[in-house]
C-alpha positions in Angstrom: 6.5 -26.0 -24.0 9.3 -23.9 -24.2 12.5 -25.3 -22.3 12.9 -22.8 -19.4 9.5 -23.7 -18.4 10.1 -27.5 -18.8 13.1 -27.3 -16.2 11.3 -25.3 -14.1 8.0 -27.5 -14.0 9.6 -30.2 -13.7 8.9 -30.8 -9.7 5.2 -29.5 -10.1 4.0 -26.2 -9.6 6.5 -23.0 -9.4 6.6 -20.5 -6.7 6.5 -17.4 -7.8 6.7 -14.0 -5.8 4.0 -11.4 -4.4 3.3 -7.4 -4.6 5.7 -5.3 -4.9 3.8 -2.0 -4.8 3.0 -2.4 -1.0 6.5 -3.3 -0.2 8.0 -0.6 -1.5 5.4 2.0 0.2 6.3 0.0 3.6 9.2 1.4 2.5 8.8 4.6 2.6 7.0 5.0 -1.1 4.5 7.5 -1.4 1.2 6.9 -3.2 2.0 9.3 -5.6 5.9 8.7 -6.4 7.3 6.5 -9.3 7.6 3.2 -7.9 10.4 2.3 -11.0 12.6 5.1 -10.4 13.0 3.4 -7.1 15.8 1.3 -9.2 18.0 4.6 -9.0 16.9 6.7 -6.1 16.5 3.5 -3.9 18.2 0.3 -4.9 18.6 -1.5 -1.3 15.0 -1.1 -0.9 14.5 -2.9 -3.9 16.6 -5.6 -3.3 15.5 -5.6 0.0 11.9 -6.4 -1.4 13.4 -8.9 -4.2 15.7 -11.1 -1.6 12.6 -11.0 1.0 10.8 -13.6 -1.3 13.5 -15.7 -2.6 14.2 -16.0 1.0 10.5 -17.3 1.8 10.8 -19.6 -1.3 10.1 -17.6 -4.5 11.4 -19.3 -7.5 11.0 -17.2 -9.7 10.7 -12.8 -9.1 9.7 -10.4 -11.1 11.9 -6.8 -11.9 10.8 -3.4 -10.4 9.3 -2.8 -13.8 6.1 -2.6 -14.0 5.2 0.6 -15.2 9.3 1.1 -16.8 7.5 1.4 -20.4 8.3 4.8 -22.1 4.6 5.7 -22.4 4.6 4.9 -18.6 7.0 6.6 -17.4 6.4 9.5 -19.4 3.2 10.5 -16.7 6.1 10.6 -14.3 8.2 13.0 -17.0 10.9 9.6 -16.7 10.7 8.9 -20.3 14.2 10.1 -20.7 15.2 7.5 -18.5 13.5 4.4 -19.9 16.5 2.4 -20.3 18.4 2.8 -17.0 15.1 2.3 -14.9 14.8 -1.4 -16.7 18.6 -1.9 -16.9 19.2 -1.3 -13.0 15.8 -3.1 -12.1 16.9 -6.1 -14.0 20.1 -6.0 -12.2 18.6 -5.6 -9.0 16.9 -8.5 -8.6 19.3 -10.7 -10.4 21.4 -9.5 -7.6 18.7 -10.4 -5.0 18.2 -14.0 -6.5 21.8 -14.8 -6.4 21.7 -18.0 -8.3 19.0 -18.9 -6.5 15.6 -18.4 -8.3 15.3 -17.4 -12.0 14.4 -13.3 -13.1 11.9 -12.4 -15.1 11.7 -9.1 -16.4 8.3 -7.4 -15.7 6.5 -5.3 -18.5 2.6 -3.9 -17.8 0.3 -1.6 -19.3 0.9 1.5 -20.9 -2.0 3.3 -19.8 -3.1 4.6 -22.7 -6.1 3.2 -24.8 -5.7 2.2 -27.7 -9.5 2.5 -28.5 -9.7 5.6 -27.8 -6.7 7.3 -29.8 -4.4 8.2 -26.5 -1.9 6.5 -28.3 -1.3 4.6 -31.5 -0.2 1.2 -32.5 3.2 2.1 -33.5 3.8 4.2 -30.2 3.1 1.0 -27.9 4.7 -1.2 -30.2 7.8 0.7 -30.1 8.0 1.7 -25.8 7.2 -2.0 -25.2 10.2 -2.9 -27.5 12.6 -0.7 -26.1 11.5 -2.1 -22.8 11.5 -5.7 -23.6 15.0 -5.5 -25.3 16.7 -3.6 -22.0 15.6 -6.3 -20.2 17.0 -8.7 -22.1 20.2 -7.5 -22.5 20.3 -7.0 -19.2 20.1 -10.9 -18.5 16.9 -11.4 -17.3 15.9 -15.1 -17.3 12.3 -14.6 -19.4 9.7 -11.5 -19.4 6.2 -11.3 -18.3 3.4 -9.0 -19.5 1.0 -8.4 -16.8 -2.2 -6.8 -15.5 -3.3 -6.3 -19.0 -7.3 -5.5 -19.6 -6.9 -4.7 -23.5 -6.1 -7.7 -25.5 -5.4 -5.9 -28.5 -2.5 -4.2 -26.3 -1.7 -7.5 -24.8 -1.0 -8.4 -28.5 1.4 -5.6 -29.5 3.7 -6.4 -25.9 3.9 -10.2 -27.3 5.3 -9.5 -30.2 7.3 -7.0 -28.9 8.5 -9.5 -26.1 8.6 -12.5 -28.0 11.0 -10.4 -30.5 14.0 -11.0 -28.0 14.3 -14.8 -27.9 13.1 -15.3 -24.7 10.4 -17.1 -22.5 7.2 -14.9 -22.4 4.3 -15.2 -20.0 1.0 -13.3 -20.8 -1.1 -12.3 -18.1 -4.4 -10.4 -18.0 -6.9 -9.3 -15.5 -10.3 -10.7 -15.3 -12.9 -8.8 -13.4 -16.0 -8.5 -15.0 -19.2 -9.7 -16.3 -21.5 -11.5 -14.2 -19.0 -14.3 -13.5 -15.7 -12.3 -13.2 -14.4 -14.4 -15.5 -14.1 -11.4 -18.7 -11.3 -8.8 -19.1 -12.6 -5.3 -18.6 -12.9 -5.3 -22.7 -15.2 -8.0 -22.1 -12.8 -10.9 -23.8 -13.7 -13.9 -22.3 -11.3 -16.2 -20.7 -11.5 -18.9 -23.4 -10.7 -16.1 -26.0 -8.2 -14.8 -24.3 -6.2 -18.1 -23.6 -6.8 -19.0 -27.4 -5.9 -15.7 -29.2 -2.4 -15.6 -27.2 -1.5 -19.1 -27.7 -1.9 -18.6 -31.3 -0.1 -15.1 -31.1 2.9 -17.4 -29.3 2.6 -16.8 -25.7 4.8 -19.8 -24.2 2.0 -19.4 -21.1 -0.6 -17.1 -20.4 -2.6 -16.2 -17.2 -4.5 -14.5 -15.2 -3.1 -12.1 -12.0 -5.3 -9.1 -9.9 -8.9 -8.4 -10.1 -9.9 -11.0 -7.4 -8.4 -13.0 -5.0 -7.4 -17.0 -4.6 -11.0 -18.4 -4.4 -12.2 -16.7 -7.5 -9.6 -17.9 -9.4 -10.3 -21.3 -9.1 -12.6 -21.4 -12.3 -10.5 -18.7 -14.1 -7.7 -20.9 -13.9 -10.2 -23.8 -14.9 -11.9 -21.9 -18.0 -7.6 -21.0 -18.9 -6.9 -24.8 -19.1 -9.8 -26.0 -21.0 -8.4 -23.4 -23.8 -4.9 -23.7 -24.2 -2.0 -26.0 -23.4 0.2 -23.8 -22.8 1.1 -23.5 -18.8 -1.2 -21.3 -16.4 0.8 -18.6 -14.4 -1.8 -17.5 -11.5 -1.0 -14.3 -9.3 -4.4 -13.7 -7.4 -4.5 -10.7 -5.1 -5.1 -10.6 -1.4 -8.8 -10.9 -1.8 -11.1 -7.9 -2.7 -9.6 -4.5 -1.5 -11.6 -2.3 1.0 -11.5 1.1 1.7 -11.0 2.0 5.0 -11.1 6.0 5.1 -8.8 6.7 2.6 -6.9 3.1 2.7 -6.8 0.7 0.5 -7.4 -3.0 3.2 -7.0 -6.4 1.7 -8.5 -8.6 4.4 -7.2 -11.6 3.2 -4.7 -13.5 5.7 -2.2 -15.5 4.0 -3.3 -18.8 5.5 -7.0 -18.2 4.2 -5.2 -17.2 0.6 -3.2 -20.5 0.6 -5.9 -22.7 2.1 -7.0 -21.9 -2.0 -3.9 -23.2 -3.4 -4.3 -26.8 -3.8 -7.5 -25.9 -5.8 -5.7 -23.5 -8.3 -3.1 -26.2 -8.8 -5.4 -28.6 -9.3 -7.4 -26.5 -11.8 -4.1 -26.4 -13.8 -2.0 -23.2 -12.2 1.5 -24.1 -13.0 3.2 -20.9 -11.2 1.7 -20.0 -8.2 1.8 -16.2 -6.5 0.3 -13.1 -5.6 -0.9 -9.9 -6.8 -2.2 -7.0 -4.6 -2.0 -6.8 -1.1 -0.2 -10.0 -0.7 3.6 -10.3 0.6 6.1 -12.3 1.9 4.4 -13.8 4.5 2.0 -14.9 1.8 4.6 -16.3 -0.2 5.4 -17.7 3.1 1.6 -19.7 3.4 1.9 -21.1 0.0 5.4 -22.4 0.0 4.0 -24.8 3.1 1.0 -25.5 1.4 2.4 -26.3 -1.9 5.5 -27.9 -0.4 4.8 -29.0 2.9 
């Protein structure tokens, strides 16, 4: 296990943080603005969002990153400013921690297929490395990879991320078959957890597509594969559409009433994904720690 994890597992399960998304559009975000470029136009909203969990008991938070890859950011016509948006997100929430929970940098999809030919190997490869080595010259504590369906993607961002030195987490979303339990490329869990611990993934997991209860057995199916640890971000339960919003109708006391389960099944950092927030941060922190 690598050593960052080791200190930070070392009193059980970790508390990680919640959506960002959401936070930033109770913010003032609209649906169809960048929420990276936040980091320049907006940065006390995005502290504001950081220091809300470390204040509920997040251990570890993530960078307004998410979508900071060039490919990415390109859809916005931001792929000039790659670097800044991941260099001033870094430093944001380093500045929101404060010493007092650990950073790590936040790298997703590109949202191109591979499969198809929207993009080629060497493309991804390349914007994930630009991204992963801002970040870590920026100082972030370790990066994670997250909300990835394509695990030949997933693949290229490892390498990419493990290039810097640091800690890497890879997380993917599983949301289909007949069990919810296969990424939307069909890799089952048990590939999945096998394939990236072999590719080097110092942990892997499993965040959106479902909420707490579902993820029970993903986390279950995860352990049985690898020994590497689980990180587990479930969302706020299944989204609704309410006219034209997006409900989760989750409360955070039903979404930690799941927790003890998860950790049980082997979840070794504990958050949320869609539709959650500090108040569900809030939930788990009692549960987890009471």
């Amino acid at each position: 296990m690598h050593e960052l994890f080791e200190q930070l597992l070392v009193q059980g399960a970790v508390l990680t943080d919640g959506a960002w998304g959401t936070q930033l559009q109770a913010r003032g975000l609209s649906s169809g603005d960048c929420p990276d470029e936040w980091n320049l136009s907006h940065p006390k909203r995005v502290v504001e969002v950081a220091r809300a969990y470390v204040e509920v008991g997040s251990q570890v938070i993530l960078t307004n990153t998410f979508r900071a890859n060039r490919q990415a950011l390109a859809s916005y016509g931001l792929a000039d400013r790659t670097e800044e948006i991941n260099r001033a997100g870094a430093e944001l929430s380093l500045r929101a921690a404060d010493g007092r929970g650990r950073v790590f940098g936040a790298i997703g999809p590109s949202g191109k297929m591979l499969f198809a030919g929207q993009a080629s190997v060497e493309e991804l490869q390349t914007a994930f490395s630009e991204q992963a080595q801002v970040l870590a010259a920026a100082g972030v504590d370790a990066l994670v990879i997250e909300t990835m369906s394509d695990l030949a993607e997933m693949k290229l961002a490892l390498v990419a991320a493990k290039s810097t030195g640091l800690a890497v987490v890879a997380s993917m979303v599983f949301d289909s078959g007949k069990q919810n339990d296969r990424t939307m490329m069909g890799a089952t869990t048990a590939q999945v957890a096998q394939e990236l611990t072999a590719a080097g993934a110092d942990a892997i997991g499993a965040n959106c597509g479902q909420g707490m209860a579902s993820f029970v057995e993903v986390c279950r199916q995860l352990r049985s594969a690898t020994d590497r640890p689980l990180w587990i971000k479930p969302n706020a339960g299944i989204p609704q559409l309410h006219g034209d919003q997006i409900v989760y109708d989750t409360t955070a006391d039903e979404f930690a009433g799941h927790a003890p389960d998860v950790i049980e099944a082997g979840a070794s950092f504990l958050g949320g994904c869609c539709g959650t927030g500090p108040e569900f941060i809030a939930a788990l922190n009692k549960t987890i720690r009471p």
